[in-house]
TIGU-132641 format. One record per atom (N, C-alpha, C): residue in one letter; y, x, z. Coordinates in steps of 0.001 Angstrom, whole numbers, padded with zeros to 6 digits, always signed. Each point is the difference from the previous one (the first is absolute). Layout:
aYXZ ...
! end
This chain:
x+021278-013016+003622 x-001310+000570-000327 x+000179+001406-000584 x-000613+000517+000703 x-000094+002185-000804 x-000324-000204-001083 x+000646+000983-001213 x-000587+000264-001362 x-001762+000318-000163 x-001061-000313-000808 x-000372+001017-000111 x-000161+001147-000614 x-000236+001244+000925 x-000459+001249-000524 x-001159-000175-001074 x-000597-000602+000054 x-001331+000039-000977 x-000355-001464-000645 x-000327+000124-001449 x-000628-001240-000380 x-000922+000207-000864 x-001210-000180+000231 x-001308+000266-001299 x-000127-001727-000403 x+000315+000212-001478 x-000258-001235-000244 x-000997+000466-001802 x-000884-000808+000658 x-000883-000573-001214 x-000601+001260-000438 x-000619+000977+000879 x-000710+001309-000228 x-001369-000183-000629 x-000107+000569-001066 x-000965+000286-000923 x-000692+001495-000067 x-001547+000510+000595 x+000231+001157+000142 x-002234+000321-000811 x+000198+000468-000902 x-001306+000281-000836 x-000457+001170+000135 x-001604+000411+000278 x-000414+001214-000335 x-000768-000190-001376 x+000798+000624-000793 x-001169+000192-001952 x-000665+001057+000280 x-001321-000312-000006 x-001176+001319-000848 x-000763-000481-001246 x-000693+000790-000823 x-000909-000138-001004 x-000903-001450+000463 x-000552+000296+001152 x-000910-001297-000128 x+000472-000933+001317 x+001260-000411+000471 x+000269-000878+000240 x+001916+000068+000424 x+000246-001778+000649 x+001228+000572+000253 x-000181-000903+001469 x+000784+001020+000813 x-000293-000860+001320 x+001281-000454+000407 x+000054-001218+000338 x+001341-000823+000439 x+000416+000024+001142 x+000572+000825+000219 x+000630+000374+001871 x+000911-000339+000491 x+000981-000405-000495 x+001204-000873+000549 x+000374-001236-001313 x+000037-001180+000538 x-000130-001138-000250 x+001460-000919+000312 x+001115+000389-000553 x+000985-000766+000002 x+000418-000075+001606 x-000088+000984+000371 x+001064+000208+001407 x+000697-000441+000719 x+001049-000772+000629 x+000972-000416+000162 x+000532+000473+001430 x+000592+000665+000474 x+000589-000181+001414 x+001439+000730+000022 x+000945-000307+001435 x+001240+000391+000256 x+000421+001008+001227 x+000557+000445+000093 x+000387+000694+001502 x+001329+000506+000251 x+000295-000048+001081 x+001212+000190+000576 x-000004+000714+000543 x+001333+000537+000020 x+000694+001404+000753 x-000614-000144+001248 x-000606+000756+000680 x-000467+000411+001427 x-001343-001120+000036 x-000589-000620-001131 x-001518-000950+000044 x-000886+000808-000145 x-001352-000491+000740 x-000915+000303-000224 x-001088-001064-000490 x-000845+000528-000840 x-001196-000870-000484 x-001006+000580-000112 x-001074-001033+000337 x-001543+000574-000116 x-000372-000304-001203 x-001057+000799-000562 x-000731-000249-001205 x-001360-000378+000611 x-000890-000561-000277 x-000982-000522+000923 x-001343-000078-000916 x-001023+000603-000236 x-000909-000627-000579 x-001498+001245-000021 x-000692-000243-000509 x-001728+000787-000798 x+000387+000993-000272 x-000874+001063+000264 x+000098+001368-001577 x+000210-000595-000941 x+000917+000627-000639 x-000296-000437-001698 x+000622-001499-000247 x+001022-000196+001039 x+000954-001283-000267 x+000940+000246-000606 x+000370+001368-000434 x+001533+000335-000925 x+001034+000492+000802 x-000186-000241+001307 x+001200+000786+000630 x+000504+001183+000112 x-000956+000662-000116 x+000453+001893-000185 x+000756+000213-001252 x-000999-000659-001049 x+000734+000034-001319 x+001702-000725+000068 x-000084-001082+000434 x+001614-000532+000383 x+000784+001312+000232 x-000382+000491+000628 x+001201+000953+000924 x+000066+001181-001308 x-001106+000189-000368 x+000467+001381-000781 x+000386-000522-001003 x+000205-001349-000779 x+000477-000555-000715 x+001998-000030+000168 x-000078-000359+001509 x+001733+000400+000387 x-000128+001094+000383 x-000653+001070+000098 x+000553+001545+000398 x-000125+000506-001791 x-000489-000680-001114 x+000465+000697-001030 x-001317+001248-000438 x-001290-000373+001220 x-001317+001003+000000 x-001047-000588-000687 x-000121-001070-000899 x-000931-000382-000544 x-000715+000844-000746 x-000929+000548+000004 x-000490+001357-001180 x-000805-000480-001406 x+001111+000249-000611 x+000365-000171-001513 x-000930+000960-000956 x-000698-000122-000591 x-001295-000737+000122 x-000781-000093+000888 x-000701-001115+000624 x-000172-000834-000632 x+001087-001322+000049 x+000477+000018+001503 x+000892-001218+000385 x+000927-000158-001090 x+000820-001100-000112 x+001022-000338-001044 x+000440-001580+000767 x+001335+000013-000059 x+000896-000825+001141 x+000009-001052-001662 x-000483-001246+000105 x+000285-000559-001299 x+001045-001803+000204 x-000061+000101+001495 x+001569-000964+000064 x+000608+000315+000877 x+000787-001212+000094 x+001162-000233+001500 x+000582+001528+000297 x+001259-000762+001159 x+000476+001075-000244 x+000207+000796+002033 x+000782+000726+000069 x+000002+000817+001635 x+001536+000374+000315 x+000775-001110+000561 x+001323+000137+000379 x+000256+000850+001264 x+000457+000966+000127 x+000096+001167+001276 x+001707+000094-000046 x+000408-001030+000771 x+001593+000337-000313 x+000879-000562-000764 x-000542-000839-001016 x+000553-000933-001364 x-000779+000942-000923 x-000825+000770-000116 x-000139+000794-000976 x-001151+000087+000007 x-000632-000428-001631 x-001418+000287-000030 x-000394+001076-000300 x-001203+000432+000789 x-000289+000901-000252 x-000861+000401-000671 x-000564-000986-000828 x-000611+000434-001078 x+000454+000063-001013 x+001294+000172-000156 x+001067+000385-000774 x+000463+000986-000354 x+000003+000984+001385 x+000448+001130+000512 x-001113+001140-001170 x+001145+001249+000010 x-000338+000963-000455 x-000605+000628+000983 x-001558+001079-000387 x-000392+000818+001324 x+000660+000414+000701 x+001274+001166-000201 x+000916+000689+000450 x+000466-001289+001081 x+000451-000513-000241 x+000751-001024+001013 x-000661-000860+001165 x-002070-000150-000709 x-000146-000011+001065 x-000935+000743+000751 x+000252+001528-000537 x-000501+000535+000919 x+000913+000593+001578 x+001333-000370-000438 x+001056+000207+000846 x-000038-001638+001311 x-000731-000593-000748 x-000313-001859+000892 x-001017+000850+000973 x-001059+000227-000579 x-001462-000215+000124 x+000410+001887+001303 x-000592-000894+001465 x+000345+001442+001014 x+001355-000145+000409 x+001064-000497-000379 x+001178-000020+000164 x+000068-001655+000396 x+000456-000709-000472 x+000226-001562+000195 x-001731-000432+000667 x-000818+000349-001069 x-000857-000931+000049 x-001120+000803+000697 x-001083+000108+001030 x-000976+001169+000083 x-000969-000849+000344 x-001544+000944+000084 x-001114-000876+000211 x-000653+001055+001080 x-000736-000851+000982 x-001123+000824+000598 x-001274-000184-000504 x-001059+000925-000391 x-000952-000771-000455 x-000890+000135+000605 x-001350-000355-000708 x-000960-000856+000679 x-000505+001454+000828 x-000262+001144-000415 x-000603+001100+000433 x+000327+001431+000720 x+000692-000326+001172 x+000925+001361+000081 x-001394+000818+000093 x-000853+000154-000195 x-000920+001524+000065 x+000137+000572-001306 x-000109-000903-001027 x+000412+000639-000915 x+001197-000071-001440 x+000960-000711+001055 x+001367-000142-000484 x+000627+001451+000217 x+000177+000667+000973 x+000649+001196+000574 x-000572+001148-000892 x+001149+000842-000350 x-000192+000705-000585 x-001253+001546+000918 x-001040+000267-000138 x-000554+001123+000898 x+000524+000753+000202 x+000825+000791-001233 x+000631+001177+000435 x+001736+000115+000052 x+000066-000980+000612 x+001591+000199+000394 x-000152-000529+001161 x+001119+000359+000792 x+000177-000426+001335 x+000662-001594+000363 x-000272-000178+001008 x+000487-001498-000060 x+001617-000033-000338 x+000662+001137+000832 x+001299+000046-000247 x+000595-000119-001717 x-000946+001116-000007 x+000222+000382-001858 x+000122-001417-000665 x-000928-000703+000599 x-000284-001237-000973 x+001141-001007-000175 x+000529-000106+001508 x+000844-000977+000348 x+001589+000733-000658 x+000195+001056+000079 x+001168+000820-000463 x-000115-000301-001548 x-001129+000092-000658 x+000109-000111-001555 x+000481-001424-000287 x-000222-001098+000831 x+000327-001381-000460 x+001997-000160+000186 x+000041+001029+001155 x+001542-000350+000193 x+000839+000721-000805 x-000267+001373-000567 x+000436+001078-000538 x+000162-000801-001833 x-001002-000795-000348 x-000338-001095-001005 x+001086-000878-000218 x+000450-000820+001118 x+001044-000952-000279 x+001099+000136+000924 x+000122+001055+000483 x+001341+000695+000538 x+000484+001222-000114 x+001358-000123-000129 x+000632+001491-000149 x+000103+000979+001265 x-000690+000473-000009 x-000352+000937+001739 x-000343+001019-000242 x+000313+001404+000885 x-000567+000905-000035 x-001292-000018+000672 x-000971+001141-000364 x-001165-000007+000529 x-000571-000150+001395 x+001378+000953+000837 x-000498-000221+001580 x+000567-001759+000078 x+000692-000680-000712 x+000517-001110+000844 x-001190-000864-000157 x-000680+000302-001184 x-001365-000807-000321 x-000264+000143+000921 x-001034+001196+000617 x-000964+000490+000634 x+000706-000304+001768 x+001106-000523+000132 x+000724-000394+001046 x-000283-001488+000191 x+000354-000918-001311 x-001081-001243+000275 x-001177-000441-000452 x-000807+001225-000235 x-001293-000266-000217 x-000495-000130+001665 x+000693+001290+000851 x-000458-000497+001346 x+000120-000605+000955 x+001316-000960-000357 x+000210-001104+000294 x-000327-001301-000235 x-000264-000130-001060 x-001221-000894-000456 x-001592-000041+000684 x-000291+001309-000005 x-000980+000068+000248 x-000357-000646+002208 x+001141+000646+000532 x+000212-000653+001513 x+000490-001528-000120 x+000416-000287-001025 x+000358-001494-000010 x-001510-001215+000033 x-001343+000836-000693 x-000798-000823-000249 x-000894+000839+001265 x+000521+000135+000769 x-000783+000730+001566 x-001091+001176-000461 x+000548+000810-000878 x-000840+001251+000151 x+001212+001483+000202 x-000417+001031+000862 x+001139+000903+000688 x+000808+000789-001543 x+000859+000113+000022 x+000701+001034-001493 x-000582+001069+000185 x-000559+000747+001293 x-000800+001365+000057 x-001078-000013-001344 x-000880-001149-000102 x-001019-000420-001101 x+000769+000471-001466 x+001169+000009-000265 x+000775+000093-001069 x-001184+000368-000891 x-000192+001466+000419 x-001066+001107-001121 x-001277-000559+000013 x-000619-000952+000859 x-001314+000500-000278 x-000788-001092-001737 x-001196+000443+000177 x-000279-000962-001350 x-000821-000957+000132 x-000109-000860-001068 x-000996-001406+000465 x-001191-000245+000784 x-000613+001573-000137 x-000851-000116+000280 x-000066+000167+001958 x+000748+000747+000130 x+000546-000381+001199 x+000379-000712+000607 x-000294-001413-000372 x+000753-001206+001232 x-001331-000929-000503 x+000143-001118+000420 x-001184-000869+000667 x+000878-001188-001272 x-001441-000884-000423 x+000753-000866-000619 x+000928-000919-000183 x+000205-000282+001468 x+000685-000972+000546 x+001599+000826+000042 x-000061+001297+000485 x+001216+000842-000473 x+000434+000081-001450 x-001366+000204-000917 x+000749+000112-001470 x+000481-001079-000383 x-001028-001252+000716 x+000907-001369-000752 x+001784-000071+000533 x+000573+000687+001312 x+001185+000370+000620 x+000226+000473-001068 x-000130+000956-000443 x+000828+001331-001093 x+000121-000816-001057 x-001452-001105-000543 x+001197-000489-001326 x+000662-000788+000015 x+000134-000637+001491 x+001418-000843+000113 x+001057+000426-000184 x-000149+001098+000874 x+001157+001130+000088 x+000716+000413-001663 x-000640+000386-000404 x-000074+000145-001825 x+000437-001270-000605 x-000772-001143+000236 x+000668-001316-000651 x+001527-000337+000625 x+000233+000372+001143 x+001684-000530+000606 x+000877+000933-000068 x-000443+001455-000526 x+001044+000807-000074 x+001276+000005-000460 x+000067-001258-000824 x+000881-000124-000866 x+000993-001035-000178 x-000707-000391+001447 x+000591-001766+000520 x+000167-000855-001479 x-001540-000116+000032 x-000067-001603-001468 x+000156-000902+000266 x+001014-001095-000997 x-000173-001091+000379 x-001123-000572-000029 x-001122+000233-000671 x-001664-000581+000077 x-000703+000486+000010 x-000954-000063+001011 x-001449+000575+000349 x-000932-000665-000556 x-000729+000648-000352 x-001169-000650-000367 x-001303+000937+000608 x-000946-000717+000691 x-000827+000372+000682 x-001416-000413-000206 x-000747+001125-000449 x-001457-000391-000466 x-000981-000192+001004 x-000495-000995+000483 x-001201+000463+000974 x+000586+000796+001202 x+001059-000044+000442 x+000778+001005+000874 x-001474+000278+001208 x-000667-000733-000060 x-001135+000198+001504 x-000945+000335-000205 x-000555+000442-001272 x-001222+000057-000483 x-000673+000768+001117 x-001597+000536+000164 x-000499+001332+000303 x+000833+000175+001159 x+000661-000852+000774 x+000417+000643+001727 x-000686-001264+000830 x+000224+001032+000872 x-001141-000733+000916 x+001414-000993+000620 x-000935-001150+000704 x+001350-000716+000912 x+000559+000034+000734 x+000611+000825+001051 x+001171+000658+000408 x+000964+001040-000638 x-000399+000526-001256 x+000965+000550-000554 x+000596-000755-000842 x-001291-001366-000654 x+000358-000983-000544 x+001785-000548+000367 x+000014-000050+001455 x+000717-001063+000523 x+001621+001151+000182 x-000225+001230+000201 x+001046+000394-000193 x+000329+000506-001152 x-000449-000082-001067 x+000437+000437-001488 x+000891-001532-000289 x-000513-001291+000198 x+000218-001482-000446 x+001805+000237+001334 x+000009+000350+001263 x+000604+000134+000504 x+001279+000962-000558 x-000099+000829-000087 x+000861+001133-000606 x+000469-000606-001028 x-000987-000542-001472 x+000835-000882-000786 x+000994-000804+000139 x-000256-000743+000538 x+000630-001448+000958 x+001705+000710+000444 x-000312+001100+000818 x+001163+000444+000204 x+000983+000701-000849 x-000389+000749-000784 x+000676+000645-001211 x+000566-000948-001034 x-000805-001170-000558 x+000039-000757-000579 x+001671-000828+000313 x-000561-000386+001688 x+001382-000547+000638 x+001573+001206+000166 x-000443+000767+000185 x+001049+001238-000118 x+001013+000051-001606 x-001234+000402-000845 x+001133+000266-001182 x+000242-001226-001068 x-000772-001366+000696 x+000142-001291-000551 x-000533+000198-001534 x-001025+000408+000428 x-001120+000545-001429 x-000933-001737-000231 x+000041-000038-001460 x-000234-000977-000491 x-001693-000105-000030 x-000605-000201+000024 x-001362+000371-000284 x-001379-001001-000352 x-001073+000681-000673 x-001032-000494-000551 x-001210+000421+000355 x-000611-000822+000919 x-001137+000565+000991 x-001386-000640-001413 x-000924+001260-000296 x-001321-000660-000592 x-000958+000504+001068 x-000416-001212+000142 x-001268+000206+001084 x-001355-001012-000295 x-000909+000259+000571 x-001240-001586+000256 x-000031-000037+001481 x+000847+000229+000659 x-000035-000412+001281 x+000898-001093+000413 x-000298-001205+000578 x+001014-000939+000518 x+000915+000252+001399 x-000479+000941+000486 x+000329+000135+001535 x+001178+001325-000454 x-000207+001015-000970 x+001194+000769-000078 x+001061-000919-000729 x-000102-000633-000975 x+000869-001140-000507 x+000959-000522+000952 x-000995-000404+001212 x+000912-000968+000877 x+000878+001030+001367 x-000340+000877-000131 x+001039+001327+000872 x+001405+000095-001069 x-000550+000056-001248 x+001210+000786-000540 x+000992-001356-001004 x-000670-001087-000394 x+000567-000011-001359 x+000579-001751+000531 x+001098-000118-000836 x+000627-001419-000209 x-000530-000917-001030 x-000389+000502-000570 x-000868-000585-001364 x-001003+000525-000620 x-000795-001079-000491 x-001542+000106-000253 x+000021-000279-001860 x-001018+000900-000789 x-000270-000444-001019 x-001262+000415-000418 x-001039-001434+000264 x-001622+000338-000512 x-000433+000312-000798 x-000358+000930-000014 x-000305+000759-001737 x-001489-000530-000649 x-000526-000603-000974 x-001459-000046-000222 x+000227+000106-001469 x-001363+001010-000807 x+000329-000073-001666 x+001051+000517-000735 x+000983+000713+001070 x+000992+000373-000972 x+001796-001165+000589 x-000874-000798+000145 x+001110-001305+000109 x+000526-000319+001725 x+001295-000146+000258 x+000673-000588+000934 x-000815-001765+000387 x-000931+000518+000971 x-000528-002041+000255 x+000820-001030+001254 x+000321+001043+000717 x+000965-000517+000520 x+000724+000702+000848 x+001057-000547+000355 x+001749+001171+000676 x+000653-001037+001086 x+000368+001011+000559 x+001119-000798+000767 x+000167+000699+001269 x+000587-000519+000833 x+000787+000684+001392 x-001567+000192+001218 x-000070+001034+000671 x-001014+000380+001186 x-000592-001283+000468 x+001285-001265+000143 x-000160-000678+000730 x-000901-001101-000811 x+000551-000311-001483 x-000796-001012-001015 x-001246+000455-000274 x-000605+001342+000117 x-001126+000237-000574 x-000729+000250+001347 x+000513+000298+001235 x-001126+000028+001041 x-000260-000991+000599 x+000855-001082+000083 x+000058-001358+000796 x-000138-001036-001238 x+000022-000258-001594 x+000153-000992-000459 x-000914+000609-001497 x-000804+001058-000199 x-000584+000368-000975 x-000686-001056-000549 x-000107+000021-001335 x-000393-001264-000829 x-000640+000096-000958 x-000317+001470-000499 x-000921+000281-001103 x-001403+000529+000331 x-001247-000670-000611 x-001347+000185+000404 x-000084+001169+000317 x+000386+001048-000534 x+000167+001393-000401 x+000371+000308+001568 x+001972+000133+000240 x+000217+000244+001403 x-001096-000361+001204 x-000523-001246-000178 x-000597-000647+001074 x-001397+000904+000246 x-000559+000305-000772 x-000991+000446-000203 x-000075+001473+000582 x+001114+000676-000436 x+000293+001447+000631 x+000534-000153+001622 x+000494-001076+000356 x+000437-000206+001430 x-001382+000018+000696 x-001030-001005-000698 x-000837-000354+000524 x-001198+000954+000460 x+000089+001133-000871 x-001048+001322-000229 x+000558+000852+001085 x+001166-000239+001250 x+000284+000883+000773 x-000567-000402+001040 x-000931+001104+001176 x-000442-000257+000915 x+000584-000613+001209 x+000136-001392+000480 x+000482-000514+001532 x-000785+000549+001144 x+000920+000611+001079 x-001096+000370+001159 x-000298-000844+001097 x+001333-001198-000711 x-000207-001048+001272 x-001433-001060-000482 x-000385+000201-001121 x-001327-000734-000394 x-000975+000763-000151 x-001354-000884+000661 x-000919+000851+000044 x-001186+000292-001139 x+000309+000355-001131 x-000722-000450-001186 x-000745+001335-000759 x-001775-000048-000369 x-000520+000982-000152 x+000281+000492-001554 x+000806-000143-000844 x+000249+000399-001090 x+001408-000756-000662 x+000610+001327-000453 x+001112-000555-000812 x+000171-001281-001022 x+001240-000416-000431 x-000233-000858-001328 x+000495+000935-000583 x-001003-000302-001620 x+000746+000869-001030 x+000443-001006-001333 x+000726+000575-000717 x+000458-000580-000852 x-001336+000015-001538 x-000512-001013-000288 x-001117-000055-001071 x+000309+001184-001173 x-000824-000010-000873 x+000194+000734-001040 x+000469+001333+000226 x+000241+000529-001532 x+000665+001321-000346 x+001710-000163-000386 x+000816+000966+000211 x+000693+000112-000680 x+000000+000076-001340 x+000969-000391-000768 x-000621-000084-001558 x+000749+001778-000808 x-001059+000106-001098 x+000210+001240-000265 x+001492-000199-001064 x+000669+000786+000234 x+001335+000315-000394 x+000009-000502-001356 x-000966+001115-000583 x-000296-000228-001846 x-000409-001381-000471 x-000654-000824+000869 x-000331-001066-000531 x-000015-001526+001303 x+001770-000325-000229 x+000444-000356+001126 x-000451-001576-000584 x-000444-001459+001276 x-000587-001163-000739 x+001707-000452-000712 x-000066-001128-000856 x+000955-000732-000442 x+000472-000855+001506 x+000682-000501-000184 x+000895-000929+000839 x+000280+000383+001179 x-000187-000391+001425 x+000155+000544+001471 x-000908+001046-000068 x+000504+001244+000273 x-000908+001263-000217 x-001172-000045+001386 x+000627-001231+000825 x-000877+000301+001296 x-001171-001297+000040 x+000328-000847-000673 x-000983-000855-000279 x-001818-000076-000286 x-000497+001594-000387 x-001297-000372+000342 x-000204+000228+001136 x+000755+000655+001245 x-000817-000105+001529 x+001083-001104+000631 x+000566-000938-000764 x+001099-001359+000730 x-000969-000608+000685 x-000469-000840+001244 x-000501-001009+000133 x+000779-001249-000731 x+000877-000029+000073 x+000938-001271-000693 x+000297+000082-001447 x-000273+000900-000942 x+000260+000199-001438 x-000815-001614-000878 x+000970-000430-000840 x-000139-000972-000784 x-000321+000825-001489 x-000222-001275-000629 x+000312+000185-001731 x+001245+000809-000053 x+000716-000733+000309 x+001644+000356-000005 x+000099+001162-000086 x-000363+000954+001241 x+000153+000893+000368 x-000743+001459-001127 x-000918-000194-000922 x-000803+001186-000396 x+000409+000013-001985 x+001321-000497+000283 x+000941+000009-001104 x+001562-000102-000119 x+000608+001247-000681 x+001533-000973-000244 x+000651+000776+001190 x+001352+000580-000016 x+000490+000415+000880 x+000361-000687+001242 x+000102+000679+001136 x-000081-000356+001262 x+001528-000282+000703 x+000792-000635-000424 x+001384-000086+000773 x+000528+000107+000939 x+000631+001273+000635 x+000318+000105+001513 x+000599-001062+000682 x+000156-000743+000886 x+000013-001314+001010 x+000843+000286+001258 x+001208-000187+000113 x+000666+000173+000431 x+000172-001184+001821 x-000689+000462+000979 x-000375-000803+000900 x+001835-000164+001021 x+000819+001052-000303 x+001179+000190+000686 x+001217+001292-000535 x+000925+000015+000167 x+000682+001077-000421 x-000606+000964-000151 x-000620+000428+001322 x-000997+001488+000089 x-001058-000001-000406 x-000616-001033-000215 x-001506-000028+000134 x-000472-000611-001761 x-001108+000750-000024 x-000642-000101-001575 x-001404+000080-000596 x-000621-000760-000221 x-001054-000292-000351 x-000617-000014-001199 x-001175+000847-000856 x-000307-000485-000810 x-001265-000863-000057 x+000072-000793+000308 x-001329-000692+000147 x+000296-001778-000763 x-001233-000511-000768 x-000118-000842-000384 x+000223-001202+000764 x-000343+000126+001226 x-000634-000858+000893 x+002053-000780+000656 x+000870+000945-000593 x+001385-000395+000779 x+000778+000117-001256 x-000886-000396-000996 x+000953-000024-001379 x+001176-001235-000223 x-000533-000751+000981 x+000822-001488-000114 x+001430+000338+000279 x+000293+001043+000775 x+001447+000588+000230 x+000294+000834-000916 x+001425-000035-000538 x+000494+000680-001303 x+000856+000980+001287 x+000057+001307-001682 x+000854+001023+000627 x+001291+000004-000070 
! end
């Protein structure tokens, strides 16, 4: 079995203001391996963005404040780490694409410029050798090195989301982490941005962390699934346990809200209720007021993850009879 590269265990992640505190990551738990990929899966406002900037070390201090568990990148936590050390991780080992290349990219630098500052950052190179694989990078994610100079505003979005790949792999990380990689493109660029990943990914055996609410990019790219709702991990496990054997009201419910074209049906299912507001999350199964199946049991008292198979993990009441 491969080591893993990554282990978030038991992530605790708070925003404090004057008049409230909002609870955004909820005791965390997941693993990954050298050359794995995993989906993060869930709502706006399920905690997953925050996850990631929680392991890239970007939580913005005030208001966020990391108040458990810990973030193994290597044997080494990194919430341990001095800035200096990981700002030499963070772009170098570890990089992120995020959710917005329109306005991730810097306006007034050139794409080259941009991609040269990340390598020039965590390598010893002279300037032309930068600017030598900035435009190689840049033909690697199918846009010409002629483009080197021009600026963001010059390429099409589906190109800038190219350029901050280009920018995130410059540096061959062992982990990607990828926000929304599809947001705002239409679906054919959709399919070759998810494509291009796929391949790079397989190339430099890049470890990676797909956050999305889409099930269909999940199942192009990733080996493992982890449902995000409230902050909390509801259930995990391999492509294959959560698309063929899903078991939490929650999963089922989001499977169920995707349109079939082989059925002929005049309106979606949706999942009842609201998401619950961060600041004032219910006691017990956080998903329990829109459960159809929620008991007494359930709207008190912590919720014990349920272990259905090696891979596979559940927090749900309803499969409590199995110990972990």
């Amino acid at each position: 079995m491969a080591e893993n590269i990554l282990e978030v265990r038991d992530l605790e992640i708070r925003y404090v203001t004057d008049e409230e505190t909002v609870y955004a990551v909820n005791d965390i738990t997941f693993s990954l391996e050298e050359g794995e990929s995993i989906g993060l899966v869930g709502e706006t406002g399920a905690g997953k963005t925050t996850t990631a900037l929680g392991i890239m070390g970007l939580v913005p201090d005030p208001p966020g404040e990391i108040v458990g568990g810990s973030i193994l990148f290597e044997g080494k936590d990194l919430l341990r780490l001095p800035e200096k050390q990981m700002r030499e991780i963070r772009g170098g080992k570890i990089s992120m694409i995020f959710q917005d290349p329109m306005t991730s990219l810097n306006p007034v630098m050139t794409a080259g410029e941009q991609i040269a500052e990340v390598v020039l950052l965590h390598n010893k190179m002279s300037k032309a050798e930068a600017r030598k694989k900035a435009v190689e990078m840049l033909e690697q994610v199918g846009i010409p090195g002629t483009r080197c100079d021009d600026y963001p505003h010059q390429f099409s979005g589906g190109m800038k989301q190219r350029v901050m790949i280009a920018i995130a792999l410059a540096c061959s990380p062992k982990l990607l982490i990828a926000d929304e990689p599809t947001t705002a493109l239409d679906v054919t660029i959709q399919a070759q941005v998810l494509e291009l990943m796929r391949n790079l990914k397989r190339e430099y055996n890049t470890s990676m962390i797909l956050i999305t609410h889409d099930l269909g990019v999940v199942a192009r790219i990733c080996d493992k699934v982890a449902v995000v709702y409230a902050g909390e991990i509801i259930e995990s496990g391999t492509l294959k346990d959560i698309y063929t054997d899903k078991r939490h009201p929650y999963t089922v419910g989001l499977f169920d809200s995707l349109p079939d074209i082989e059925k002929d049906s005049a309106s979606l299912k949706v999942i009842q209720g609201m998401v619950p507001d961060p600041a004032n999350l219910p006691d017990g199964c956080k998903f329990h007021p829109r459960c159809p199946y929620a008991t007494e049991a359930c709207k008190s008292g912590a919720i014990k993850p349920v272990k259905i198979s090696d891979s596979h993990m559940v927090r749900c009441n309803r499969f409590s009879d199995t110990e972990v």
